[in-house]
N, CA, C and O atoms as a GROMACS GRO file, in nm:
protein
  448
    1UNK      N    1  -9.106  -7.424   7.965
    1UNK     CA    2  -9.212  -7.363   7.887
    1UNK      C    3  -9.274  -7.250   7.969
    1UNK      O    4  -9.330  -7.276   8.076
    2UNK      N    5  -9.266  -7.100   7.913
    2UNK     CA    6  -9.312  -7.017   7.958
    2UNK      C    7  -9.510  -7.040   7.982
    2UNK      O    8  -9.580  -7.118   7.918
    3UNK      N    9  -9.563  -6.927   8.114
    3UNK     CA   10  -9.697  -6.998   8.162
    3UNK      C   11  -9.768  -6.936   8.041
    3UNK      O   12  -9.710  -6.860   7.964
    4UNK      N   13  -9.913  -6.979   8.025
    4UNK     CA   14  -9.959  -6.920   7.900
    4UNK      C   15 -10.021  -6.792   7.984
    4UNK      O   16 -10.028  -6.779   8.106
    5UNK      N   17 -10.071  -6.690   7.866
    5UNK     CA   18 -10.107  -6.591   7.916
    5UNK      C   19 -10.272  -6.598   7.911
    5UNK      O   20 -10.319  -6.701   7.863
    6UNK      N   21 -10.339  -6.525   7.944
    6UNK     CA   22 -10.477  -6.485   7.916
    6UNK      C   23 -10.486  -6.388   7.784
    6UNK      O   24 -10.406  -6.299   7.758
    7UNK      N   25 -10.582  -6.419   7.720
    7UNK     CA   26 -10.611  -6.346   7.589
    7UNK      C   27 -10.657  -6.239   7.640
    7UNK      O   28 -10.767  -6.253   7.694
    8UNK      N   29 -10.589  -6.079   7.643
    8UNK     CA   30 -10.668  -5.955   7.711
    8UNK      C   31 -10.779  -5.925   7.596
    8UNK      O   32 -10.781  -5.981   7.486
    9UNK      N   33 -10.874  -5.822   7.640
    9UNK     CA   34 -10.983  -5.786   7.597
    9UNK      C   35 -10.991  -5.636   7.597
    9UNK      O   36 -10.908  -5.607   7.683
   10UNK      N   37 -11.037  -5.532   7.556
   10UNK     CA   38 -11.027  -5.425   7.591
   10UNK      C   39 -11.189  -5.405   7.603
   10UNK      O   40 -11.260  -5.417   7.503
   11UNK      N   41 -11.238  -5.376   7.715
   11UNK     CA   42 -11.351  -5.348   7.783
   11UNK      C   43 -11.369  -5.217   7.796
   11UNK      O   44 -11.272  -5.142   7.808
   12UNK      N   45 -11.514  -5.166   7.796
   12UNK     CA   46 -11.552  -5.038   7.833
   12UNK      C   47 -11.599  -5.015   7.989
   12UNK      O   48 -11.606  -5.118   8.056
   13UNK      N   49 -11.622  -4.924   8.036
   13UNK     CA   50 -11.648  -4.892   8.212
   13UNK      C   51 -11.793  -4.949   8.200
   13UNK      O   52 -11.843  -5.025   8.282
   14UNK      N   53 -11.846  -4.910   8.104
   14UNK     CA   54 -11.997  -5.024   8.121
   14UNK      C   55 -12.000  -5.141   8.104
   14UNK      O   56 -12.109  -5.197   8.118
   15UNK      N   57 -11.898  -5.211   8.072
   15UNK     CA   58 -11.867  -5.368   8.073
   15UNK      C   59 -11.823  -5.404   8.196
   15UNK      O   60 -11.884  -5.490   8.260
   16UNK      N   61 -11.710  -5.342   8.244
   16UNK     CA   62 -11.643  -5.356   8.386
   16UNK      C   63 -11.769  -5.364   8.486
   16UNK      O   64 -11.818  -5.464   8.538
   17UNK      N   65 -11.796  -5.267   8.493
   17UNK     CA   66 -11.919  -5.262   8.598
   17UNK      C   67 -11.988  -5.348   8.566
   17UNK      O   68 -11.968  -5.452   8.629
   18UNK      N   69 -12.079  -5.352   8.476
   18UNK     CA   70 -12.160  -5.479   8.481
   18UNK      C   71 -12.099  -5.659   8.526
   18UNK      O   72 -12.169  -5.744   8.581
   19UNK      N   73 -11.960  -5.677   8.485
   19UNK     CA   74 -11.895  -5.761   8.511
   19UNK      C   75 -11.876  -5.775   8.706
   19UNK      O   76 -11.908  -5.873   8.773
   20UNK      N   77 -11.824  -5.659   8.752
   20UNK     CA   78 -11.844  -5.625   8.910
   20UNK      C   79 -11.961  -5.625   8.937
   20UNK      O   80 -11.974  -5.669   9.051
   21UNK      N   81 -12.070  -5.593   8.885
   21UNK     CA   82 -12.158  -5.599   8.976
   21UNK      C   83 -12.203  -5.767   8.976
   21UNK      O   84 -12.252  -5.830   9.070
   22UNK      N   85 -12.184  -5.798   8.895
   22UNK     CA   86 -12.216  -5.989   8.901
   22UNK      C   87 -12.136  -6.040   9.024
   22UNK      O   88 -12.167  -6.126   9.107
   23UNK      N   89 -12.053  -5.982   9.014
   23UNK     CA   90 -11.959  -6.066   9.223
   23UNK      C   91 -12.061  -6.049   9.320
   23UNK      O   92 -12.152  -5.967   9.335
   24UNK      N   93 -12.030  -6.125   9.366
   24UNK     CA   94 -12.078  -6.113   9.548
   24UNK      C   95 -12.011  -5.980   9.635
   24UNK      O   96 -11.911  -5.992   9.705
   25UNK      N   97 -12.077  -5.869   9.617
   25UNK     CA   98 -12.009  -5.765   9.696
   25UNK      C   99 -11.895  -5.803   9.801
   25UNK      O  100 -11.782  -5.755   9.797
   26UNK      N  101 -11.947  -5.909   9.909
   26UNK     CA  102 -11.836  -5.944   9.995
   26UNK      C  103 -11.756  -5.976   9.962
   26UNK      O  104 -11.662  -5.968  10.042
   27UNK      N  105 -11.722  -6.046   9.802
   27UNK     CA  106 -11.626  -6.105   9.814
   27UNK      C  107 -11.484  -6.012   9.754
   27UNK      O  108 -11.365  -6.044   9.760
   28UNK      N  109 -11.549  -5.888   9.696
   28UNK     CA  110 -11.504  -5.794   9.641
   28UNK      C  111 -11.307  -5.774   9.703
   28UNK      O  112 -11.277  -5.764   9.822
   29UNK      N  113 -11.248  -5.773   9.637
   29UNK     CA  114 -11.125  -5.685   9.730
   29UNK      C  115 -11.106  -5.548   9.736
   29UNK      O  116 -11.210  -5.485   9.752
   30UNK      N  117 -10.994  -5.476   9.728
   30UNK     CA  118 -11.003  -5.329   9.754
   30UNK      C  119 -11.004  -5.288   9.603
   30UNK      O  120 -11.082  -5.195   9.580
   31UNK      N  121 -10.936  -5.336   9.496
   31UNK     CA  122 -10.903  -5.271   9.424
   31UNK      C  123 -11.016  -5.339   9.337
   31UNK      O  124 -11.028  -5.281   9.230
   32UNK      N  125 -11.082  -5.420   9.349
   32UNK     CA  126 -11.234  -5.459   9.281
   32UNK      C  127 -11.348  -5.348   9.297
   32UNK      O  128 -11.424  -5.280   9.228
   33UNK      N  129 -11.313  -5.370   9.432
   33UNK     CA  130 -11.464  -5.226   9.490
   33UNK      C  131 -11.434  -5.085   9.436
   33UNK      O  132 -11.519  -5.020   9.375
   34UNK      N  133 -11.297  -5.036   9.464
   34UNK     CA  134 -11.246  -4.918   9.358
   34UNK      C  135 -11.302  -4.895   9.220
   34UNK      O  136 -11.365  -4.801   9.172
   35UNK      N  137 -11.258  -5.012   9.167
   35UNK     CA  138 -11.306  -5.041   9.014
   35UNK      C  139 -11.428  -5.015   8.998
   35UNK      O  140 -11.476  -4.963   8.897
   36UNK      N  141 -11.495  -5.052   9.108
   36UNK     CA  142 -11.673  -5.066   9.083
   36UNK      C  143 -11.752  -4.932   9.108
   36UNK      O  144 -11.859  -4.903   9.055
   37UNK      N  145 -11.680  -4.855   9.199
   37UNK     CA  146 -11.715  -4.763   9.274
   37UNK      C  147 -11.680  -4.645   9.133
   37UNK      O  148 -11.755  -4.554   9.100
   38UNK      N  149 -11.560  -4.675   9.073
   38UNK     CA  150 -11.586  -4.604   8.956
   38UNK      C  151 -11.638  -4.606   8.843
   38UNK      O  152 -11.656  -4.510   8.768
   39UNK      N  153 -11.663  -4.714   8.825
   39UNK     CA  154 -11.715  -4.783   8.698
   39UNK      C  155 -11.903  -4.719   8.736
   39UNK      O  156 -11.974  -4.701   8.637
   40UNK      N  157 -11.946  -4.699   8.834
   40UNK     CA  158 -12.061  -4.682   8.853
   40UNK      C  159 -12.081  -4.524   8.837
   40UNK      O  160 -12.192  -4.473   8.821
   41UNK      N  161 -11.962  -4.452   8.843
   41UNK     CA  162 -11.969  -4.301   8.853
   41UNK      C  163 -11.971  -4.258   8.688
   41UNK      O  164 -12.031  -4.174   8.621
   42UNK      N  165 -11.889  -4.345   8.665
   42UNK     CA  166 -11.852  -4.273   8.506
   42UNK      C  167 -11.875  -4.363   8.379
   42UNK      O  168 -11.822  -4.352   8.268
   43UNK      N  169 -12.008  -4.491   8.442
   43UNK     CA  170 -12.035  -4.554   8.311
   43UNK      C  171 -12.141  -4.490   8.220
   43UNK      O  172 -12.253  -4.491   8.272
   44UNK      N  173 -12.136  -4.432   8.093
   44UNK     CA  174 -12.222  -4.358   8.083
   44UNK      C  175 -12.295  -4.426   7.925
   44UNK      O  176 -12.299  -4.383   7.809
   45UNK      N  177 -12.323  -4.493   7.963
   45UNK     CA  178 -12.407  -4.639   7.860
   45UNK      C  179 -12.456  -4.732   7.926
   45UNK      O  180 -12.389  -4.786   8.015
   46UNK      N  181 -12.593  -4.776   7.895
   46UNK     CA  182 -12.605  -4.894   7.987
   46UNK      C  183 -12.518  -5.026   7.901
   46UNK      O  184 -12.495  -5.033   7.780
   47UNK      N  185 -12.480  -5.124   8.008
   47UNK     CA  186 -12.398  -5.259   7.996
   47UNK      C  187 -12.443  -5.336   7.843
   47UNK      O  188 -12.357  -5.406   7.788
   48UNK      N  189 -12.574  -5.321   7.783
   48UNK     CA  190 -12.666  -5.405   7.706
   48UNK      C  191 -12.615  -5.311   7.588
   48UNK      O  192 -12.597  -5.363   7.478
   49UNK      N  193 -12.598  -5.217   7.600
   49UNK     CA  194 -12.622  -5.108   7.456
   49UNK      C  195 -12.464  -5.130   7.386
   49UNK      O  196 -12.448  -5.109   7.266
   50UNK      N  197 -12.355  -5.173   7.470
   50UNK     CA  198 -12.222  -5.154   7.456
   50UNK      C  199 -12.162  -5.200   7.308
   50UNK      O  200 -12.111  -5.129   7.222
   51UNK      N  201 -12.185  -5.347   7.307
   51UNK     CA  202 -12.175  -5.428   7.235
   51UNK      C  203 -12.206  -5.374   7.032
   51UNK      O  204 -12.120  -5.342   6.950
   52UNK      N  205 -12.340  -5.382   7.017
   52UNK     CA  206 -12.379  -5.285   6.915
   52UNK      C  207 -12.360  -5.177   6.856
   52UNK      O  208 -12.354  -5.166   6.734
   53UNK      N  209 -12.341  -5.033   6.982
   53UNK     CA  210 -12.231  -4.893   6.963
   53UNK      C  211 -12.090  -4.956   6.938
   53UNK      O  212 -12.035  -4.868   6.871
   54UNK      N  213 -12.008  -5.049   6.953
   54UNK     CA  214 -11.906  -5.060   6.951
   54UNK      C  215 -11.865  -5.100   6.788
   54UNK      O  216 -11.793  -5.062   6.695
   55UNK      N  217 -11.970  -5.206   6.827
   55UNK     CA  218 -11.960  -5.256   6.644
   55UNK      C  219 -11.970  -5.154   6.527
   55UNK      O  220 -11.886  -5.120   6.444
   56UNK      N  221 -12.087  -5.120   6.546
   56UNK     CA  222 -12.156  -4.975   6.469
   56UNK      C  223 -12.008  -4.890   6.421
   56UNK      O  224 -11.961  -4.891   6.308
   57UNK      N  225 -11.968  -4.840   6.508
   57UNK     CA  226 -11.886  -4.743   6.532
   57UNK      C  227 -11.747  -4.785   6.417
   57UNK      O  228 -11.685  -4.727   6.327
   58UNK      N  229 -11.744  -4.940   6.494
   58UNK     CA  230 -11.618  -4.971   6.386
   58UNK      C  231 -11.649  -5.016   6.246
   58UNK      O  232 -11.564  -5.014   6.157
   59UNK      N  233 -11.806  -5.066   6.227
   59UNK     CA  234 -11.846  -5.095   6.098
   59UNK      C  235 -11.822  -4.967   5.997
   59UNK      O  236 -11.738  -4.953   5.909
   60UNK      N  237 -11.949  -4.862   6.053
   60UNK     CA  238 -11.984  -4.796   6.005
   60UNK      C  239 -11.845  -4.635   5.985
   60UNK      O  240 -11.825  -4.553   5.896
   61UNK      N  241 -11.800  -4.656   6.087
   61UNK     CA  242 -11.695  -4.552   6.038
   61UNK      C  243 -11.572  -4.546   6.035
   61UNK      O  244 -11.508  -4.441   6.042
   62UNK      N  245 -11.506  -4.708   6.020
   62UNK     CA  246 -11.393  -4.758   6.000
   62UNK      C  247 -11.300  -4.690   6.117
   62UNK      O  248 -11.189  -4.642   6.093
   63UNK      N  249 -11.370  -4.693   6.266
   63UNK     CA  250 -11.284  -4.662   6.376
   63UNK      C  251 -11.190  -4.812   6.393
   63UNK      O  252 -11.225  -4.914   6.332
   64UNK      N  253 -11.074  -4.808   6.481
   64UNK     CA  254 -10.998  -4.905   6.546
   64UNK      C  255 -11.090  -4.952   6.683
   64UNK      O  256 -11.133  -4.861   6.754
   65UNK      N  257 -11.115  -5.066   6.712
   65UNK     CA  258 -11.148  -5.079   6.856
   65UNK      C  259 -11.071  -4.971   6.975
   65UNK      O  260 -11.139  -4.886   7.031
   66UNK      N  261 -10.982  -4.981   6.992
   66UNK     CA  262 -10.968  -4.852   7.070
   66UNK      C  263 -11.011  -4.690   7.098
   66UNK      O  264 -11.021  -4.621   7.199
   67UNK      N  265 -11.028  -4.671   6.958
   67UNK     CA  266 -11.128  -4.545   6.940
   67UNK      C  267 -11.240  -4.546   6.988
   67UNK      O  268 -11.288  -4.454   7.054
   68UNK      N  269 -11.308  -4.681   6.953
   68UNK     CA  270 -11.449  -4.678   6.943
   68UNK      C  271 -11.484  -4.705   7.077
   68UNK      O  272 -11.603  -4.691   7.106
   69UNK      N  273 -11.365  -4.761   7.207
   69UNK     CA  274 -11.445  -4.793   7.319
   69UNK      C  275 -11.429  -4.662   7.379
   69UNK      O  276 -11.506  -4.640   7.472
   70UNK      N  277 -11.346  -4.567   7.347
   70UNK     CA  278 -11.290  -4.440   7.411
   70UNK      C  279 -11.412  -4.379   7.398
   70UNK      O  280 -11.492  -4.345   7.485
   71UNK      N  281 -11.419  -4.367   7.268
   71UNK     CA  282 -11.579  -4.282   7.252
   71UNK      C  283 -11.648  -4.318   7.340
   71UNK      O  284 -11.685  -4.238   7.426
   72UNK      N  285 -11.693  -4.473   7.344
   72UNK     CA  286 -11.813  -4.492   7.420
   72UNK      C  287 -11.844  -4.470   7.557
   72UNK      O  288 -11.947  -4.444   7.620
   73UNK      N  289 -11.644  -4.503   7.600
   73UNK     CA  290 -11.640  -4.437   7.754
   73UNK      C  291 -11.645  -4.327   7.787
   73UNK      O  292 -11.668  -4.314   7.907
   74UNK      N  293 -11.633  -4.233   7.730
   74UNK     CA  294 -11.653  -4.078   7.744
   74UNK      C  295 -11.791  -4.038   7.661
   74UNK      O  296 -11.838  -3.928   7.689
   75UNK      N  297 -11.843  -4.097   7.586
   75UNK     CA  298 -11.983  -4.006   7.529
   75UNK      C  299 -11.982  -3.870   7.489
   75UNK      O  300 -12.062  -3.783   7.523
   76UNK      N  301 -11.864  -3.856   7.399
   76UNK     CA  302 -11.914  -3.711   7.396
   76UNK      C  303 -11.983  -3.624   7.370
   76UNK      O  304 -12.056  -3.684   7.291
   77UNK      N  305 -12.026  -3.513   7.372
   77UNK     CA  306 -12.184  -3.449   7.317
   77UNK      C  307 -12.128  -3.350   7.203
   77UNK      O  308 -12.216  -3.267   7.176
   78UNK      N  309 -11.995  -3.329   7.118
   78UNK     CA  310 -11.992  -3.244   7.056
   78UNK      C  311 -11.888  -3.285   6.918
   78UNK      O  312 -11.802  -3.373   6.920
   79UNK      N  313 -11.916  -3.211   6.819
   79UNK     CA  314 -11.790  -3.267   6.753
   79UNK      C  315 -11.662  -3.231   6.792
   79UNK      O  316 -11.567  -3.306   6.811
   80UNK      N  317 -11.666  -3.142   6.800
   80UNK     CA  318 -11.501  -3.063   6.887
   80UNK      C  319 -11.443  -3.164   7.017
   80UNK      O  320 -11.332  -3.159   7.068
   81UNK      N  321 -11.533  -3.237   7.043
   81UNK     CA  322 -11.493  -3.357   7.208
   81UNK      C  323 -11.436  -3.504   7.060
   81UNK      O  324 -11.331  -3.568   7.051
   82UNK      N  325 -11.561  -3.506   6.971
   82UNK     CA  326 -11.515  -3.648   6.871
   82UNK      C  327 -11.370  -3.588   6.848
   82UNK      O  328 -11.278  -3.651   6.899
   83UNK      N  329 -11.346  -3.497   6.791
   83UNK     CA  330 -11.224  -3.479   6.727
   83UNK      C  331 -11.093  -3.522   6.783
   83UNK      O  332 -10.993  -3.564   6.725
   84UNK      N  333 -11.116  -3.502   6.906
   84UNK     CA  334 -11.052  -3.517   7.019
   84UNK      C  335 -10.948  -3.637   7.019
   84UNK      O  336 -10.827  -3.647   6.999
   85UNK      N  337 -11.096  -3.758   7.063
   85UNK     CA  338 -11.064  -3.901   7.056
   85UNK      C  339 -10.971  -3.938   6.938
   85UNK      O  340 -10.871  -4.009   6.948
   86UNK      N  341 -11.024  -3.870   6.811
   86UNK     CA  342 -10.964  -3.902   6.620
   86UNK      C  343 -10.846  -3.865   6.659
   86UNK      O  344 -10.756  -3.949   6.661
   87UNK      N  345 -10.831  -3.788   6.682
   87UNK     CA  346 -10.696  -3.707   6.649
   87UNK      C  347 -10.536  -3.757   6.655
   87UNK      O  348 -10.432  -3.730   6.595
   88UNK      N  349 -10.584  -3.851   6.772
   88UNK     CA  350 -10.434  -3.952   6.799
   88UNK      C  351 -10.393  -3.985   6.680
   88UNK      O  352 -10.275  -3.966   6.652
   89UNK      N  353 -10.478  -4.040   6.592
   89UNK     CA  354 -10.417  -4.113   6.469
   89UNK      C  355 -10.374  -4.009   6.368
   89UNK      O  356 -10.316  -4.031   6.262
   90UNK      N  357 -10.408  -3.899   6.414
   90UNK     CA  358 -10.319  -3.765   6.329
   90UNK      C  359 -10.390  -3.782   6.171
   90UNK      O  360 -10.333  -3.761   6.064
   91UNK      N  361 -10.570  -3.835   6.195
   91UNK     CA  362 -10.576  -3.858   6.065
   91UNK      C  363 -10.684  -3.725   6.078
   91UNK      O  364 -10.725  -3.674   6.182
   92UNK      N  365 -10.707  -3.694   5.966
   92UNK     CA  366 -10.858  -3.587   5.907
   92UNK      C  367 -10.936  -3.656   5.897
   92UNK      O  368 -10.928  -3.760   5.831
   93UNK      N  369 -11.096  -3.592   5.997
   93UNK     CA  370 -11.225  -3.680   5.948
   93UNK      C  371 -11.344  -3.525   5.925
   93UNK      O  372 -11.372  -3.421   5.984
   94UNK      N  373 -11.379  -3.600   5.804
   94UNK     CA  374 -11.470  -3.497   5.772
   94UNK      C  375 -11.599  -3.483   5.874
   94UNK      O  376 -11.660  -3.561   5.946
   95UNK      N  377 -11.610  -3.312   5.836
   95UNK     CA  378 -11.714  -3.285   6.010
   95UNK      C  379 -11.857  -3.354   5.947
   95UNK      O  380 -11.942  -3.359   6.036
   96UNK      N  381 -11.899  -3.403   5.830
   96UNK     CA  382 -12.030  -3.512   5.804
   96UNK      C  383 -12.008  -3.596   5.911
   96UNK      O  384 -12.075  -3.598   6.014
   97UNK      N  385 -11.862  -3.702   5.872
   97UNK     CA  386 -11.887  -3.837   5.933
   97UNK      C  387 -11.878  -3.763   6.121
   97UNK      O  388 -11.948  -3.823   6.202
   98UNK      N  389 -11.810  -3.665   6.163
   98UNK     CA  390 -11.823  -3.647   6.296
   98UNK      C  391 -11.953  -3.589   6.347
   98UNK      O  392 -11.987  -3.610   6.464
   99UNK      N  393 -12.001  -3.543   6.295
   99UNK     CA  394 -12.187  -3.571   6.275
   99UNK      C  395 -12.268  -3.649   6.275
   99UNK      O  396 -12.377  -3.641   6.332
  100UNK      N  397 -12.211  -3.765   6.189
  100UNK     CA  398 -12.271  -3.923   6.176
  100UNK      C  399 -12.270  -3.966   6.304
  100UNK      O  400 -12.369  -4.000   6.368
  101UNK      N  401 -12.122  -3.965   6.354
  101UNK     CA  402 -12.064  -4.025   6.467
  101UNK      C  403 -12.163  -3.961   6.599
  101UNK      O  404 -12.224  -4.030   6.680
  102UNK      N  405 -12.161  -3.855   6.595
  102UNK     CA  406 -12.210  -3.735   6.721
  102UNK      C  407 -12.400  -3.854   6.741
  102UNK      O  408 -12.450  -3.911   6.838
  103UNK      N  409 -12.436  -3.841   6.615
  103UNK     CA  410 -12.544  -3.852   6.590
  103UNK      C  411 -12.582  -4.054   6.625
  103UNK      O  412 -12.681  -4.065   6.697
  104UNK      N  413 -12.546  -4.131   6.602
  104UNK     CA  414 -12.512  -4.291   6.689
  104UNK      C  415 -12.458  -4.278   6.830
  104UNK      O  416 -12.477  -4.370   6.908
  105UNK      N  417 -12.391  -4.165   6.868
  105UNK     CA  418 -12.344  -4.153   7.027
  105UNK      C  419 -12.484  -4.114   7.090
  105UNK      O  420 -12.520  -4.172   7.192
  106UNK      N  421 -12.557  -4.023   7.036
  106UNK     CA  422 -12.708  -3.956   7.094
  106UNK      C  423 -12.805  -4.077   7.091
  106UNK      O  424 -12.889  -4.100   7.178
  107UNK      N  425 -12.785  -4.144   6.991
  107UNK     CA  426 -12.919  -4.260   6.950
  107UNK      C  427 -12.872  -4.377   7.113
  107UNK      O  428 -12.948  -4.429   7.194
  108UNK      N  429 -12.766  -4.382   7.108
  108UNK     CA  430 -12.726  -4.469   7.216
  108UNK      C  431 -12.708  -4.415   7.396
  108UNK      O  432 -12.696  -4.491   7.492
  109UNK      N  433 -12.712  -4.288   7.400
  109UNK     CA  434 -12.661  -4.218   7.512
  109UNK      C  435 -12.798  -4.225   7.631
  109UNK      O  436 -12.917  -4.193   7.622
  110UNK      N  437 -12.713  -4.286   7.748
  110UNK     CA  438 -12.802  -4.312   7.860
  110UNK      C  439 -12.850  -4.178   7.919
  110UNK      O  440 -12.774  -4.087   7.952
  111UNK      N  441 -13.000  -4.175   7.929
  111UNK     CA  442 -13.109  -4.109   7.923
  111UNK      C  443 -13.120  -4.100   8.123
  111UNK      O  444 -13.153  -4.192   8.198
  112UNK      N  445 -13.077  -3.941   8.167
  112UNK     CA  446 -13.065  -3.972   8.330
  112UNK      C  447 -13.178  -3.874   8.378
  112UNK      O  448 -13.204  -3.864   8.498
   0.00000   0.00000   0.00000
């Protein structure tokens, strides 16, 4: 009998980090502290807000989870950056809903 696997998750850099920063720094390894060391540079949401933008995102504008954590990991400030993320799926989104969208990324976007 093959071993079982772990159910993966797809996490955002503000999840990761918050997840790293719960370790015991010492106990960290190299490629933990890496993780953390970036996760702290380029999380650009706080850890608490994640959850809700994520949902939102897929409720309200029928994104895939993958879209919607991309967005959240990058934040972008423009529609021309949303389009960006859309575009993989080679689908058309009207510039309202990338407005809508622009406009829930601002309501949520960490304030530096």
């Amino acid at each position: 009998m093959p071993p079982k696997r772990s159910k993966e998750q797809i996490l955002t850099v503000a999840q990761v980090k918050k997840m790293l920063d719960s370790l015991d720094e010492d106990k960290l390894d190299q490629l933990q502290r890496r993780s953390l060391d970036y996760a702290s540079k380029f999380s650009r949401i706080d850890p608490e807000k994640v959850k809700p933008l994520v949902k939102t995102l897929i409720e309200k504008f029928e994104l895939v989870m993958e879209e919607a954590v991309q967005l959240v990991n990058c934040m972008p400030q423009s529609i021309e950056e949303i389009r960006v993320f859309l575009a993989g799926g080679r689908k058309i989104v009207e510039t309202s809903k990338l407005q809508a969208i622009l406009g829930v990324l601002d309501e949520y976007r960490k304030k530096e």
